[in-house]
N, CA, C and O atoms as a MOPAC input file, in Angstrom:
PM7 MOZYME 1SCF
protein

 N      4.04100 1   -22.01000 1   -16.34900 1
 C      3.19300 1   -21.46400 1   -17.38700 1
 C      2.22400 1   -20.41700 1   -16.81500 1
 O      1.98100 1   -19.40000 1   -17.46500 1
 N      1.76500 1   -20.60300 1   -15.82500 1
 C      0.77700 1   -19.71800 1   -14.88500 1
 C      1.58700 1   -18.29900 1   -14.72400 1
 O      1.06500 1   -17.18600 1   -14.67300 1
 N      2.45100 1   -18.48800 1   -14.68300 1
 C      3.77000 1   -17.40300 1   -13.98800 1
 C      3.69400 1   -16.45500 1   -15.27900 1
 O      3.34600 1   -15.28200 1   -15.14000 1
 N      3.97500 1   -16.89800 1   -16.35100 1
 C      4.04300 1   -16.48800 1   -17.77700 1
 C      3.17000 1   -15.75700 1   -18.04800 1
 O      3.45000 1   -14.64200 1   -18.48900 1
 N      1.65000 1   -16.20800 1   -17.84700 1
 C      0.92900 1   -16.07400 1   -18.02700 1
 C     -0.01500 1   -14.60600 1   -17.64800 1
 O     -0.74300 1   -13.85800 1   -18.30000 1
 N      0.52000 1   -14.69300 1   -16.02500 1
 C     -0.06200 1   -13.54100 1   -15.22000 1
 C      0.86600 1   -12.59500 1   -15.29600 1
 O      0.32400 1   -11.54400 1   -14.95200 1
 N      2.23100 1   -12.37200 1   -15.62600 1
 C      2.88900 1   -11.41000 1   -16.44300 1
 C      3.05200 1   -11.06500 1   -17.66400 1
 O      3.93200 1   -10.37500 1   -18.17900 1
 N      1.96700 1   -11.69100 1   -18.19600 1
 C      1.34800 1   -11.18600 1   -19.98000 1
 C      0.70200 1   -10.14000 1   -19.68900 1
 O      1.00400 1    -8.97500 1   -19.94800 1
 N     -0.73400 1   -10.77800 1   -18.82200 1
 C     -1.86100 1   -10.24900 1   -18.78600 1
 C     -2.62300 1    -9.77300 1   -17.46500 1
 O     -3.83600 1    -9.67600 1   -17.27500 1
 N     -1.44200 1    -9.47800 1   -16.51800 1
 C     -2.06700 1    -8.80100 1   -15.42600 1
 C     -1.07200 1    -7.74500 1   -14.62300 1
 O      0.08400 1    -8.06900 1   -14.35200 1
 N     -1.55300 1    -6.61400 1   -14.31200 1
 C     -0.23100 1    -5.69000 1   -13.74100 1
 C     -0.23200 1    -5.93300 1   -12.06200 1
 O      0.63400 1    -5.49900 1   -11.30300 1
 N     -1.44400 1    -6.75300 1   -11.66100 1
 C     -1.36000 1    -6.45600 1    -9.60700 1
 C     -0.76300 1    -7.74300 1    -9.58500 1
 O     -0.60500 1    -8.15100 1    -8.43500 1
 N     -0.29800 1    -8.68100 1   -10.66200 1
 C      0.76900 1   -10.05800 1    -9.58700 1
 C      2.00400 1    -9.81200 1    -9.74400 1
 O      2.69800 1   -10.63500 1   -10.34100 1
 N      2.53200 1    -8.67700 1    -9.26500 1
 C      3.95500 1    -8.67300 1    -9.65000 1
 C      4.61500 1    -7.87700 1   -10.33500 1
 O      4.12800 1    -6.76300 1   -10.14400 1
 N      5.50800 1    -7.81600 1   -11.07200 1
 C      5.88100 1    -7.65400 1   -12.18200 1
 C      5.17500 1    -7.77000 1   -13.93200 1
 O      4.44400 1    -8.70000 1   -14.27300 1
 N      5.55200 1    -6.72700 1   -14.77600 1
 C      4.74200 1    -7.79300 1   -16.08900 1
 C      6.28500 1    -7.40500 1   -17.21300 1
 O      7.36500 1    -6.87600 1   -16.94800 1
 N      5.76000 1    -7.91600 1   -18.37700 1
 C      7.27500 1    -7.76500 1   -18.96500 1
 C      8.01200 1    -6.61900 1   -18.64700 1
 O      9.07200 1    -6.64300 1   -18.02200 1
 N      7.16900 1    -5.09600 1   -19.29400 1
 C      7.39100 1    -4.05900 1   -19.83500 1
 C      8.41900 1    -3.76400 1   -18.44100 1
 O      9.60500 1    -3.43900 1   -18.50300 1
 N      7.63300 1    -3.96900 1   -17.22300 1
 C      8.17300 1    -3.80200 1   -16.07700 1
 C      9.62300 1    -4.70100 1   -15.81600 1
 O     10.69700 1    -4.29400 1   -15.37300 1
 N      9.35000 1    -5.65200 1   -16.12500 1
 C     10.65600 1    -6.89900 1   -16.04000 1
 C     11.63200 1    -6.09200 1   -17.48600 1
 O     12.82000 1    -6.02900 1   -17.16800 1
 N     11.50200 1    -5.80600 1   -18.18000 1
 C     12.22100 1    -5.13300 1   -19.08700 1
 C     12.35600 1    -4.11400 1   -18.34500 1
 O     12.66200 1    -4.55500 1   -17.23700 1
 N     12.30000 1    -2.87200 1   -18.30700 1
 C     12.55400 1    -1.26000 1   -17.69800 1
 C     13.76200 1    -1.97000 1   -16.18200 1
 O     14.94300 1    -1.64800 1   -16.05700 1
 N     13.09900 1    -2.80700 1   -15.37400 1
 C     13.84800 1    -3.12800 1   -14.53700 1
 C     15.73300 1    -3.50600 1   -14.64000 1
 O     16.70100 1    -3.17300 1   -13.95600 1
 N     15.54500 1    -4.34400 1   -15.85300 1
 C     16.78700 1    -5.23700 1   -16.35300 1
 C     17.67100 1    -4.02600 1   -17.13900 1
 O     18.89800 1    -4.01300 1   -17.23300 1
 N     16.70900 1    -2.98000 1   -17.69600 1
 C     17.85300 1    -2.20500 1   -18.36100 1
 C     17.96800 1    -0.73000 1   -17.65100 1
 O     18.91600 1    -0.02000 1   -17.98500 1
 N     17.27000 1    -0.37600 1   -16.93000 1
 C     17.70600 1     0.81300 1   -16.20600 1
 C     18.03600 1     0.61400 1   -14.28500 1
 O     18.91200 1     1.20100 1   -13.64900 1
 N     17.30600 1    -0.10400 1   -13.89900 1
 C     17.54700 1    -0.20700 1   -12.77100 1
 C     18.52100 1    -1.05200 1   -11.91600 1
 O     18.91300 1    -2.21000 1   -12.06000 1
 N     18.79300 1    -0.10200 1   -10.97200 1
 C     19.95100 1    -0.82700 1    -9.76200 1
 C     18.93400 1    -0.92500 1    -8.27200 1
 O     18.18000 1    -0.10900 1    -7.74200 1
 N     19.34300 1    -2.35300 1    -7.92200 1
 C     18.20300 1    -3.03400 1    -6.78500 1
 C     19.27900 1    -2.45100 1    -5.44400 1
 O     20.45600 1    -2.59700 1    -5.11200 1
 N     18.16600 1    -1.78200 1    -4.99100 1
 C     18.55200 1    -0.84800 1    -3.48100 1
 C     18.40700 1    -1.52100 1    -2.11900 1
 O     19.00800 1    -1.34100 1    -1.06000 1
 N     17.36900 1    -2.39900 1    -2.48800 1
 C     17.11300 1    -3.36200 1    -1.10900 1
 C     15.94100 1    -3.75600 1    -1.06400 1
 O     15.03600 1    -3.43200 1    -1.83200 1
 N     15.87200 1    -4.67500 1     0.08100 1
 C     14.31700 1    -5.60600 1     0.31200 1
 C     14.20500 1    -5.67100 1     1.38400 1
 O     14.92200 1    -5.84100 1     2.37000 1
 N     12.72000 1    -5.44800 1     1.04700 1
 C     11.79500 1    -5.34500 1     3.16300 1
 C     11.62800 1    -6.90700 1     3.73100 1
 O     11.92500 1    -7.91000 1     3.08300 1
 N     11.25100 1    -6.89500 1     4.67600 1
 C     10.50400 1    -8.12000 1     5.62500 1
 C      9.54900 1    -8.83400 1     4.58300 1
 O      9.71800 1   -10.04100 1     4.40800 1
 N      8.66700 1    -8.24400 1     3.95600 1
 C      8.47200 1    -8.74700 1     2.81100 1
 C      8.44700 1    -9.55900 1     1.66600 1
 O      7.73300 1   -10.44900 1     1.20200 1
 N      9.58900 1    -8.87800 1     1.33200 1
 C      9.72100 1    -9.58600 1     0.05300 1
 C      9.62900 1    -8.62900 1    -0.96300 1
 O      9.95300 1    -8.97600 1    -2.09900 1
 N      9.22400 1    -7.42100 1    -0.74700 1
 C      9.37000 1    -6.35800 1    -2.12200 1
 C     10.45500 1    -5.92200 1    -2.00500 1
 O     11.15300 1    -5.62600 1    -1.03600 1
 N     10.64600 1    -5.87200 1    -3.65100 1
 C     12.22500 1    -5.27500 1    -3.72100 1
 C     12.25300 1    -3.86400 1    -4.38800 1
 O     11.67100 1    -3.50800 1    -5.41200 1
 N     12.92900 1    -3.26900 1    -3.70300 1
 C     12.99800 1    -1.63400 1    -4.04500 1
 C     13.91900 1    -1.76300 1    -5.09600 1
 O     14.59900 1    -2.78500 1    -5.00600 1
 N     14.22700 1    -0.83200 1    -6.35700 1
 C     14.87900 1    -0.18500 1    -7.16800 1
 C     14.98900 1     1.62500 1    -7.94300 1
 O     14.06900 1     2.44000 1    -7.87600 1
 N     16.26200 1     1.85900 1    -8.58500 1
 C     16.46000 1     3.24500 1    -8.86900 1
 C     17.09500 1     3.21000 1   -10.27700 1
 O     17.79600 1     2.22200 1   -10.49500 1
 N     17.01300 1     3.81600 1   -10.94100 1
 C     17.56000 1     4.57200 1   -11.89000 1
 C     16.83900 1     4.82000 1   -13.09000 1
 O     15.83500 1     4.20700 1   -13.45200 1
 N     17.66300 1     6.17700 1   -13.96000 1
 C     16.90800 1     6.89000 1   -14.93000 1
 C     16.50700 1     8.21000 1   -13.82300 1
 O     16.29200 1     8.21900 1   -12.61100 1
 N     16.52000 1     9.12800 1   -14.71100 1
 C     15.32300 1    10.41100 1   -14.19200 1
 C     14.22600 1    10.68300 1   -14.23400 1
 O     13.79700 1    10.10500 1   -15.23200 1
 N     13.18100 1    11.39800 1   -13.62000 1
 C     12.14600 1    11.90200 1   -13.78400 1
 C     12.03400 1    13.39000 1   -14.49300 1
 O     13.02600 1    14.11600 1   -14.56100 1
 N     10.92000 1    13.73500 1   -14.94600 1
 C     10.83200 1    14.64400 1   -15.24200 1
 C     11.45200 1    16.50100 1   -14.33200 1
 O     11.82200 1    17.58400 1   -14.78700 1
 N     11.26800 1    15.98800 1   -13.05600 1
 C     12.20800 1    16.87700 1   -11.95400 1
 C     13.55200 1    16.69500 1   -11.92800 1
 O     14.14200 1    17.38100 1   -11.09300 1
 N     14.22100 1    15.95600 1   -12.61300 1
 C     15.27700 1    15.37600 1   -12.27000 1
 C     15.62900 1    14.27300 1   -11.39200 1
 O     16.76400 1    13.80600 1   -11.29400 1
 N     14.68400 1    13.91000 1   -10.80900 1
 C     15.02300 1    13.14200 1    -9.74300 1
 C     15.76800 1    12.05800 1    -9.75500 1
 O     16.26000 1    12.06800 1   -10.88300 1
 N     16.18300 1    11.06800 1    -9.16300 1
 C     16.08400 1     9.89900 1    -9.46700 1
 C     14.89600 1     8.71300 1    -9.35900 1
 O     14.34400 1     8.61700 1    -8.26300 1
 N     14.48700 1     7.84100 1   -10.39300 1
 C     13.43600 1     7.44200 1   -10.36200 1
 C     13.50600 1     6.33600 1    -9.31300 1
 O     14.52200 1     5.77600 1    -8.90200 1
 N     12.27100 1     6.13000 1    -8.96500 1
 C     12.34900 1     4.76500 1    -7.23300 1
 C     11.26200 1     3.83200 1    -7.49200 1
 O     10.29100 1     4.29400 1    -6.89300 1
 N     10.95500 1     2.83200 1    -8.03900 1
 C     10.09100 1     1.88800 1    -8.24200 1
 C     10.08000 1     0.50600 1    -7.10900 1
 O     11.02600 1     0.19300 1    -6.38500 1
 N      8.96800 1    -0.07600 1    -7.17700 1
 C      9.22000 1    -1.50900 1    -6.21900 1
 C      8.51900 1    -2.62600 1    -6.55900 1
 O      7.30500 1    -2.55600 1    -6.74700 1
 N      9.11000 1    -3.62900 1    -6.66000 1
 C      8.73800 1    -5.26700 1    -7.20100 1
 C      7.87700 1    -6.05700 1    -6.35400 1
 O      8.26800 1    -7.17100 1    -6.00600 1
 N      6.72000 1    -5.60700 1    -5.96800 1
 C      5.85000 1    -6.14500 1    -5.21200 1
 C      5.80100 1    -7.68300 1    -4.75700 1
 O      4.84300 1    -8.09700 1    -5.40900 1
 N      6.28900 1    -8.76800 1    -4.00900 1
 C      5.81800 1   -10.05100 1    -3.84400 1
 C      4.54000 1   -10.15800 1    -3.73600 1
 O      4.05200 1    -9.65400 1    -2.72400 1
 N      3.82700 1   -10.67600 1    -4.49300 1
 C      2.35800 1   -10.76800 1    -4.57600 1
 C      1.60100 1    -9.61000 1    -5.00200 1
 O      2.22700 1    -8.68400 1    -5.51700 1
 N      0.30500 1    -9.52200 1    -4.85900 1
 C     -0.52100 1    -8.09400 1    -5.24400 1
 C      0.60600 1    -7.45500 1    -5.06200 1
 O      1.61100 1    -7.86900 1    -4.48400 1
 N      0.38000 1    -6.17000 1    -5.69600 1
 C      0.39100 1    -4.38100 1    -5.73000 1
 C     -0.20500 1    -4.12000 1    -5.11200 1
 O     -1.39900 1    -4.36400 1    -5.29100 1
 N      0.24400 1    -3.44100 1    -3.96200 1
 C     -0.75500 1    -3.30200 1    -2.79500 1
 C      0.53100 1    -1.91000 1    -2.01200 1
 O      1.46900 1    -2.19900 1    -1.26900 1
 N      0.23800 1    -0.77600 1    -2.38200 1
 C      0.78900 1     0.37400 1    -2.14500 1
 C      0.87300 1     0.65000 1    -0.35700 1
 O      1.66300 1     1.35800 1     0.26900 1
 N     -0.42300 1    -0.32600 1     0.21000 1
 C      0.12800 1     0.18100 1     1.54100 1
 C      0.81100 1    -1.03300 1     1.94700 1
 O      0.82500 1    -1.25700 1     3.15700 1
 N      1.18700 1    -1.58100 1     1.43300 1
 C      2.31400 1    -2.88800 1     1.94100 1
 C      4.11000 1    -2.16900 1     1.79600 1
 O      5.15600 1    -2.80000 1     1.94500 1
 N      4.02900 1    -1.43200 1     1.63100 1
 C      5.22100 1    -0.59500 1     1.53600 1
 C      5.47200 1     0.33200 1     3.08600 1
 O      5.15300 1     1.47800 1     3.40400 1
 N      6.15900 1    -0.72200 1     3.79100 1
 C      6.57100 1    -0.30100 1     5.60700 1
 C      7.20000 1     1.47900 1     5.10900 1
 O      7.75800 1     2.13700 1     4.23100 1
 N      6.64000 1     1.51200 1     6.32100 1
 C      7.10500 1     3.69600 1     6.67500 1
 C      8.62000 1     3.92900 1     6.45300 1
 O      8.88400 1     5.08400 1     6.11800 1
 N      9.92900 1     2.88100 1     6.59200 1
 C     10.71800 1     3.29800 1     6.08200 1
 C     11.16500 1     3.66900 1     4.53100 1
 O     11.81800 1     4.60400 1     4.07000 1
 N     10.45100 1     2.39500 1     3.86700 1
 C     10.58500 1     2.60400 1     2.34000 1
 C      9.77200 1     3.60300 1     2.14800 1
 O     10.27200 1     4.64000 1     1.71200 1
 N      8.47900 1     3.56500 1     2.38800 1
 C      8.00600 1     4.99900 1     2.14900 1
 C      8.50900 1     6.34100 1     1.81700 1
 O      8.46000 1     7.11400 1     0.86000 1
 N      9.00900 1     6.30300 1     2.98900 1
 C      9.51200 1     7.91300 1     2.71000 1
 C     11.02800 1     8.06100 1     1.70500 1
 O     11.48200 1     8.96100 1     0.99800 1
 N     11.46200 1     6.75200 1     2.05700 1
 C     12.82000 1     6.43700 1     0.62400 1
 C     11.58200 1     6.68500 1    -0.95500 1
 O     12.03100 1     7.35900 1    -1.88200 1
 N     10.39400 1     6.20500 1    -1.06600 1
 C     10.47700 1     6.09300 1    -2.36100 1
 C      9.65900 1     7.64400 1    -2.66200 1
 O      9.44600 1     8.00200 1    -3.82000 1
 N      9.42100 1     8.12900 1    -1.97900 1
 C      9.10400 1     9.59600 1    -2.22500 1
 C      9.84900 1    10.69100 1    -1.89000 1
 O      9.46000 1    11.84400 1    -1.70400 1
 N     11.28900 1    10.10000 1    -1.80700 1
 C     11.85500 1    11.24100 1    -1.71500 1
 C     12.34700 1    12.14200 1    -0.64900 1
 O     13.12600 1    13.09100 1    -0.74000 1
 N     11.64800 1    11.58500 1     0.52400 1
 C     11.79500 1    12.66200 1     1.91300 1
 C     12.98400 1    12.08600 1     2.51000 1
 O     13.31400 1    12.46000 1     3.63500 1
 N     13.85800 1    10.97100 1     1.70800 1
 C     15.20400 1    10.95800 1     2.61900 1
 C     16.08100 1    10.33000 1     1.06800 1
 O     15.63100 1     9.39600 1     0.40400 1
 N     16.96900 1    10.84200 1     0.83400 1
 C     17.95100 1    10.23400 1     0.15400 1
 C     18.82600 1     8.99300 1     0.57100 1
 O     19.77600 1     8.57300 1    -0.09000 1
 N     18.36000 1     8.45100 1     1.79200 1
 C     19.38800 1     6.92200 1     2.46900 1
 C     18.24400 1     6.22000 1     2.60100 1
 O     17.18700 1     6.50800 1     3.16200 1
 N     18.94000 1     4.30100 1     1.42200 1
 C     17.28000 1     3.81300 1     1.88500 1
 C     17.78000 1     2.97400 1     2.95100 1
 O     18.92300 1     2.89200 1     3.40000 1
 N     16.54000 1     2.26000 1     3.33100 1
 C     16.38200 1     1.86500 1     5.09300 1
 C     17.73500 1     0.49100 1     4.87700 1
 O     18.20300 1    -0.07200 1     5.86600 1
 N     18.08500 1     0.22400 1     3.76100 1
 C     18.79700 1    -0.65700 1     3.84000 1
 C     20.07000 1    -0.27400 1     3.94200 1
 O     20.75400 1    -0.98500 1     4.67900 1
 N     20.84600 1     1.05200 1     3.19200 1
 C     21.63200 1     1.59300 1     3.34000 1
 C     21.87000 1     1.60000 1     4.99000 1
 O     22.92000 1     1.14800 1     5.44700 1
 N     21.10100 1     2.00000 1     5.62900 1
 C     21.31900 1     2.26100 1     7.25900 1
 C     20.81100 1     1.49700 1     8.18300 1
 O     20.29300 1     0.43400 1     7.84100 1
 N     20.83700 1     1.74100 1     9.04900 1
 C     20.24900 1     0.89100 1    10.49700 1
 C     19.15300 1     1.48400 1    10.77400 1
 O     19.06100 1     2.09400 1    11.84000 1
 N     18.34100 1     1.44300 1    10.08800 1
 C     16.88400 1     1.47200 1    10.02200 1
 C     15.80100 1     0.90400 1    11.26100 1
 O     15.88000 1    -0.26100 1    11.65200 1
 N     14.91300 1     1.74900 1    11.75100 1
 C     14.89000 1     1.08300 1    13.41600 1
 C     13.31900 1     1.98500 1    13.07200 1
 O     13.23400 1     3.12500 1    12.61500 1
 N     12.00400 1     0.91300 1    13.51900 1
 C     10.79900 1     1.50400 1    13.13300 1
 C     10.31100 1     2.24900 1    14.53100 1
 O     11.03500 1     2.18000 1    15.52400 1
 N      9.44800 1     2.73900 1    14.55300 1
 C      9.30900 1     3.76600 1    16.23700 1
 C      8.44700 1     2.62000 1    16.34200 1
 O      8.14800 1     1.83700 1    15.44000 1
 N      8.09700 1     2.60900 1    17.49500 1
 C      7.04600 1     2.24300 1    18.60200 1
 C      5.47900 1     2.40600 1    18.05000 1
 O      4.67700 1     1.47300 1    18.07300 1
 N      5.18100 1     3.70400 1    17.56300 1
 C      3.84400 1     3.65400 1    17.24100 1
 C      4.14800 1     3.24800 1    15.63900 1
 O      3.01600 1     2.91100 1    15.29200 1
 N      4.73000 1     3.13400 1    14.83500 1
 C      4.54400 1     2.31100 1    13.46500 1
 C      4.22100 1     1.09100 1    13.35900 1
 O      4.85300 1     0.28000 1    14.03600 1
 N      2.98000 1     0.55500 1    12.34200 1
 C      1.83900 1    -0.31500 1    12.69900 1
 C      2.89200 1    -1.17200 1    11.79300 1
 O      3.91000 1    -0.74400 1    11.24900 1
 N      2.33500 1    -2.58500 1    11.78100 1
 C      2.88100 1    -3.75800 1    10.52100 1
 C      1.93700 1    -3.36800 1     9.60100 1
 O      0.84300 1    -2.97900 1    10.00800 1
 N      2.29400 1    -3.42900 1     7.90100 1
 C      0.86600 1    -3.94300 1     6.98900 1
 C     -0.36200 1    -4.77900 1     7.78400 1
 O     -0.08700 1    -5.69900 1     8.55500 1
 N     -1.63700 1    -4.39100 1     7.53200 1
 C     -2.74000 1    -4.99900 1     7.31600 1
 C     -3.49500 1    -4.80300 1     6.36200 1
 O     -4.04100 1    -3.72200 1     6.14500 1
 N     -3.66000 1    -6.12000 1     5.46800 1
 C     -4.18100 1    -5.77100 1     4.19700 1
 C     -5.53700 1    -4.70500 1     4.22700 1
 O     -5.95100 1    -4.50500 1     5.36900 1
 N     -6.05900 1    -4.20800 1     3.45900 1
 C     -7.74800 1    -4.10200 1     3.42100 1
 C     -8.53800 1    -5.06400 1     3.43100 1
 O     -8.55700 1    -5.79800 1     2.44300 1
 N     -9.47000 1    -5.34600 1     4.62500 1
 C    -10.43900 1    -6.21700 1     5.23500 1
 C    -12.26300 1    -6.03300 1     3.70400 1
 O    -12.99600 1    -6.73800 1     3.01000 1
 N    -12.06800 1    -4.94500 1     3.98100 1
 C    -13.39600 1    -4.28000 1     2.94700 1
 C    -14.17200 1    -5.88500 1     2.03200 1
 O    -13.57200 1    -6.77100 1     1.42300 1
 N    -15.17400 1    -5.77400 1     2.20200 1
 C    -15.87100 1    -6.73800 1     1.39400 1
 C    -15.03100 1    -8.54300 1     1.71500 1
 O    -14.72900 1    -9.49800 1     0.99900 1
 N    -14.93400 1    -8.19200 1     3.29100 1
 C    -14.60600 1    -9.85300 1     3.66600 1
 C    -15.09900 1   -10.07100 1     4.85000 1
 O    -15.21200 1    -9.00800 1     5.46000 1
 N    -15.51400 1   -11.16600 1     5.57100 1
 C    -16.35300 1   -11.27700 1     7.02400 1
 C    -15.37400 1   -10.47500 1     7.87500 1
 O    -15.83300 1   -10.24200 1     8.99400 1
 N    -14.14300 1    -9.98500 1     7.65400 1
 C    -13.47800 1    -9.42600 1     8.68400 1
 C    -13.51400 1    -7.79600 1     8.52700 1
 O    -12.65000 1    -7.03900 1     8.97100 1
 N    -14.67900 1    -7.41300 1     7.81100 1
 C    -14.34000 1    -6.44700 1     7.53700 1
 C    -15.10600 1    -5.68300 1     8.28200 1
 O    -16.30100 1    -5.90200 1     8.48000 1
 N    -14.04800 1    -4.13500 1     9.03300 1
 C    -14.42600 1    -3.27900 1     9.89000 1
 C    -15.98300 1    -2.53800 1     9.91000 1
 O    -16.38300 1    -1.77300 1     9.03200 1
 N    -16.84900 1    -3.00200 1    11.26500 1
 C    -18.70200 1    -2.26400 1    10.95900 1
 C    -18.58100 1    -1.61100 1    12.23300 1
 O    -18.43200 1    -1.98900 1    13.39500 1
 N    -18.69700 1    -0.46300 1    11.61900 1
 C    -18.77300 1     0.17200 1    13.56200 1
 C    -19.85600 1     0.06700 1    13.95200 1
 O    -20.74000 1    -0.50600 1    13.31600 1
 N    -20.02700 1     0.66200 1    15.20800 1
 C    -21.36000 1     0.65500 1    15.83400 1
 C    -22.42000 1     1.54500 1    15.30300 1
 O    -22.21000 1     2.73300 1    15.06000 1
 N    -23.69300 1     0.89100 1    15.10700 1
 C    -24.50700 1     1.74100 1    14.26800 1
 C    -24.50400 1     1.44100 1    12.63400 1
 O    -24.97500 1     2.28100 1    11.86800 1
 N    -23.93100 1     0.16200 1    12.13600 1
 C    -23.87500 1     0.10600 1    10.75100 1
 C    -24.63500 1    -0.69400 1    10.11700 1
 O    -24.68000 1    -1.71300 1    10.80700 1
 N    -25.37900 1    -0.85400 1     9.03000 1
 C    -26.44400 1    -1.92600 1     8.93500 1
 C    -26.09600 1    -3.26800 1     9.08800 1
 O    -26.78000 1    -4.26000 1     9.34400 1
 N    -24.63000 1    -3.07600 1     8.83500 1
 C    -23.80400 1    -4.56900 1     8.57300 1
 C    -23.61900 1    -5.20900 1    10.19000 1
 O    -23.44900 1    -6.41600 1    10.36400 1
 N    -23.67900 1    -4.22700 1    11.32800 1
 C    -23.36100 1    -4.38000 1    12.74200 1
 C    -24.57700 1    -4.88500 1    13.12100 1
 O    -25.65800 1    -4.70200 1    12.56100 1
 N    -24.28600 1    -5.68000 1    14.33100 1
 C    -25.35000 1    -6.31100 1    14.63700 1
 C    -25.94100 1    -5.44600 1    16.25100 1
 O    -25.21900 1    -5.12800 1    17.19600 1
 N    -27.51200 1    -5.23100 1    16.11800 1
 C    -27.92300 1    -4.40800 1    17.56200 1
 C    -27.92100 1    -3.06700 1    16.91300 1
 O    -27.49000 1    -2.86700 1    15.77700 1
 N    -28.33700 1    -2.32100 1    17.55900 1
 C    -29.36700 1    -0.69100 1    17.25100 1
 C    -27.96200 1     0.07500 1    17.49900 1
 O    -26.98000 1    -0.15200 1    18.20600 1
 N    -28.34600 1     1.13100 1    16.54400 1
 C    -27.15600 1     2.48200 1    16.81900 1
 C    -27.23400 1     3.11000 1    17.98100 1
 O    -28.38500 1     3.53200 1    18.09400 1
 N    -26.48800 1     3.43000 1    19.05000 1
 C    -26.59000 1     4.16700 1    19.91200 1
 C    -27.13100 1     5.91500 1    19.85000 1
 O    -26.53800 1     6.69100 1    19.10100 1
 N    -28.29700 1     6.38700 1    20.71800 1
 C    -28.71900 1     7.48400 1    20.37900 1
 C    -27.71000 1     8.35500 1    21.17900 1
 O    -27.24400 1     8.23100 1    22.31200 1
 N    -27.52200 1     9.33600 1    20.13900 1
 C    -27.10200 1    10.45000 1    20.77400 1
 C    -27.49900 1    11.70100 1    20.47100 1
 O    -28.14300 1    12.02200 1    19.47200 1
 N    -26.92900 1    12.75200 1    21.74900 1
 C    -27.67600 1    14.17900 1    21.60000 1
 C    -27.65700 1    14.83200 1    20.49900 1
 O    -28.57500 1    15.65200 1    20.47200 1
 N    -27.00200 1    14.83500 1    19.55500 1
 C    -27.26700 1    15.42000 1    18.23500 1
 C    -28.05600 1    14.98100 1    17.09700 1
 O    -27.89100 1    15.47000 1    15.98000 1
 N    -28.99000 1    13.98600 1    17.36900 1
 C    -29.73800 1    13.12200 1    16.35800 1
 C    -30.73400 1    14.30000 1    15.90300 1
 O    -30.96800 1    15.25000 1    16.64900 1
 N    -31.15400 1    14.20400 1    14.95900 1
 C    -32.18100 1    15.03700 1    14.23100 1
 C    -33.58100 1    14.66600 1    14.47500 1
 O    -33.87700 1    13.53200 1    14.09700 1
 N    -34.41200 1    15.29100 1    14.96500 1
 C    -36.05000 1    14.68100 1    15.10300 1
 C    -36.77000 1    15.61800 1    13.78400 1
 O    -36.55900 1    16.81200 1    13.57100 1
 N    -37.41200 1    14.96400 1    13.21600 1
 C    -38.63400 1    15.15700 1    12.04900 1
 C    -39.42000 1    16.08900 1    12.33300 1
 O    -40.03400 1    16.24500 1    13.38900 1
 N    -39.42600 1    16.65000 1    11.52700 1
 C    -40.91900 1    17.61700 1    11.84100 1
 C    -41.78200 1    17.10500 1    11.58000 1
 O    -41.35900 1    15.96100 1    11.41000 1
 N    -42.83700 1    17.09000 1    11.39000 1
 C    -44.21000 1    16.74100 1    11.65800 1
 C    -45.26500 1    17.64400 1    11.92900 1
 O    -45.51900 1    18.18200 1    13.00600 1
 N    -46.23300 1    17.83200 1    10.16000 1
 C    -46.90300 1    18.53700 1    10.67000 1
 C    -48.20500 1    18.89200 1    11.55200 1
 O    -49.01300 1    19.82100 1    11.51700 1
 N    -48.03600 1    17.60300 1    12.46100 1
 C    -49.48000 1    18.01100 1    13.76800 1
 C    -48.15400 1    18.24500 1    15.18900 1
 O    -48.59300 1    17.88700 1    16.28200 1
 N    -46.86900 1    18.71500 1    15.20900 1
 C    -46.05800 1    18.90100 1    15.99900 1
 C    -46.04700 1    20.76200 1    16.46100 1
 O    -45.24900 1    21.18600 1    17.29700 1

């Protein structure tokens, strides 16, 4: 019932009907990441293109989409990573969600949220002052 529920009335868990409908009648499933999102195609775009959508496991979360699908769902390669032997480089990172507004979340040095004084450096601005 929960399941039902959050595909009535919410678009970041997933799927929602309109989407579960469009899926069932135009689209053909291209493949699935490490993940769990499942890529799909069909219908055109206004360019002609072919259209490229993806079935998120959990949130909608656009950077959870690894650098190979990426560039499959925009277009910069017509073969998706499943079609081929798909092989990530060396410097391509895994997903990490956004930390923002959680104790893990990134304070550099110098931030009110960081703990200890900003480091001074030579470009700091001094005040004028007018007995200076």
């Amino acid at each position: 019932m929960k399941a039902l529920l959050l595909q009535m009335f919410t678009w970041w868990n997933g799927q929602t009907w309109g989407t579960r409908f469009h899926t069932w009648r135009h689209g053909n499933r291209v493949g699935e990441d490490a993940a769990g999102n499942v890529y799909y195609e069909g219908g055109s775009d206004s360019e002609g293109r072919t259209r490229r959508w993806v079935i998120y496991n959990g949130y909608s979360e656009a950077s959870a989409i690894p650098p190979g699908w990426h560039g499959w769902m925009h277009h910069r390669t017509d073969v998706s990573p499943a079609a081929e032997t798909y092989v990530a480089k060396p410097w391509e990172k895994d997903h990490l969600a956004n930390m923002t507004g959680t104790g893990r979340a990134y304070h550099p040095k110098g931030s009110i949220l960081n703990q200890g004084a900003r480091p001074h450096v030579t470009g700091d601005y001094d005040a004028w002052t007018p007995k200076s």
